[in-house]
Structure formats: C-alpha cells, structure tokens
C-alpha positions in Angstrom: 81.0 102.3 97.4 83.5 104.4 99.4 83.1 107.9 98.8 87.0 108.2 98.7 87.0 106.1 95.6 84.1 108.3 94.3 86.7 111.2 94.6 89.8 110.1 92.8 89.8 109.3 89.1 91.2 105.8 88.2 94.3 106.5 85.9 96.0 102.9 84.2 98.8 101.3 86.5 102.4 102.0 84.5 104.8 98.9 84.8 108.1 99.9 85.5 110.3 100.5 82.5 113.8 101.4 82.2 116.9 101.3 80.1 120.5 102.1 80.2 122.3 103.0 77.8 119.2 102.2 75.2 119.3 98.3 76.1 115.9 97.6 78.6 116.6 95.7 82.0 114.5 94.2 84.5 114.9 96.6 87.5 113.3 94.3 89.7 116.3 91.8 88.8 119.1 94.1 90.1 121.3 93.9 92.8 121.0 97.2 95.4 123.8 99.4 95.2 125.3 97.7 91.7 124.1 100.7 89.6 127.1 103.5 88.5 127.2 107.0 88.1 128.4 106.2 84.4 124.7 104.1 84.2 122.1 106.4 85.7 123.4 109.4 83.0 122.3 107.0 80.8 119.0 106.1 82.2 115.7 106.8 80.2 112.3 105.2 82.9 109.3 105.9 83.7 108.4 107.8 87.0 107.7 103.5 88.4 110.6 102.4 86.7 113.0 105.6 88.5 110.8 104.5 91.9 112.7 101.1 91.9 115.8 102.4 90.1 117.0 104.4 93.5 117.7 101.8 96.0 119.8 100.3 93.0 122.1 103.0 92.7 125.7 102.8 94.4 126.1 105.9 96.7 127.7 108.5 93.6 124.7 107.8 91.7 122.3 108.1 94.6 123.9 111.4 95.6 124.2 112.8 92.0 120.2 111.5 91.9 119.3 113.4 94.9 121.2 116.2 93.9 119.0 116.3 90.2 115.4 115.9 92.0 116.3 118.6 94.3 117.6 121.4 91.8 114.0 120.4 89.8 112.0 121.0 93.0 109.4 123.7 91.9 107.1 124.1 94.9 108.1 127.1 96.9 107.9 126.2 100.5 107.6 128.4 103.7 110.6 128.3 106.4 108.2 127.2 108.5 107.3 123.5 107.2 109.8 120.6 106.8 109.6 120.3 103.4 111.7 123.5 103.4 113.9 122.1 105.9 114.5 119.1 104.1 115.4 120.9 100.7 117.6 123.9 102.2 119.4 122.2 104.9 119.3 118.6 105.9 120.0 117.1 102.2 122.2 119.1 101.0 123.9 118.8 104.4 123.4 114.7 104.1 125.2 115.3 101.1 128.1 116.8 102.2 128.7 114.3 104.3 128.6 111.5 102.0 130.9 113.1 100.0 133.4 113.4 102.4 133.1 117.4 102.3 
C-alpha cells in the first residue's frame, strides 16, 4: 500500500448536480458557452456540478462567475506569491478587458 494513500482519508465521490431555475439538467449534455447570465443567478449545484457548469457559461456569465469566486476569496495572500497577483491584478484586469472597459 502507498503511504500517500495511507495519508489522505477517502471521502464518497459527489456526481455532479445542478439546476436552473429549480428544473435539474444534465450539465454534461450542454453546449459550451450556451449558458446566460439570466441562468447562472439561478443556479443551485454542487461544488462537481459548478466544476462543469464554467466552461458552459457564455462570457457575461463567466465574467459575473469570476467576479463572485473572487469577492468570496478568504485566504490572505502575501504580495509576494501569484496567488496574490492573480486576485489583485491580472483577473480583475482580464476582466476589464472582456468587458470592453
């Protein structure tokens, strides 16, 4: 037996689930890009399920998406690492330009 799988704890595999607007879809099924900014404020998934939701988002919903997982970010990172150039400068300047900003 590996001692790396001695180290982590098995947790149960979650199948993607998520739903619009109450009704449950097949995520896997959707076209990329098809999903609206009207859809994803009514998405309820699971962290699999929002996983595969992202690549089906057309680019207001992916924008408004990145915009909501970056005002949740809770680590405090250094100025010295990339995770804190990633959050402070290069999304939020990504962003701007998909706008059009």
């Amino acid at each position: 037996m590996e001692l790396r799988s001695l180290m982590k704890p098995k947790t149960p595999e979650l199948k993607p689930h998520v739903s619009i607007d109450g009704v449950d879809i097949d995520i896997a099924a959707v076209k990329p890009g098809t999903i609206t900014l009207d859809q994803y404020k009514k998405v309820r998934a699971n962290t699999p399920g929002f996983r595969l939701l992202y690549s089906k988002l057309n680019n207001e919903a992916l924008i408004a998406a990145v915009k909501h997982n970056l005002d949740n970010c809770t680590h405090p990172f250094s100025p010295q690492v990339y995770e804190y150039a990633l959050e402070n400068y290069l999304v939020p300047e990504l962003i701007k330009r998909l706008e059009g900003k």
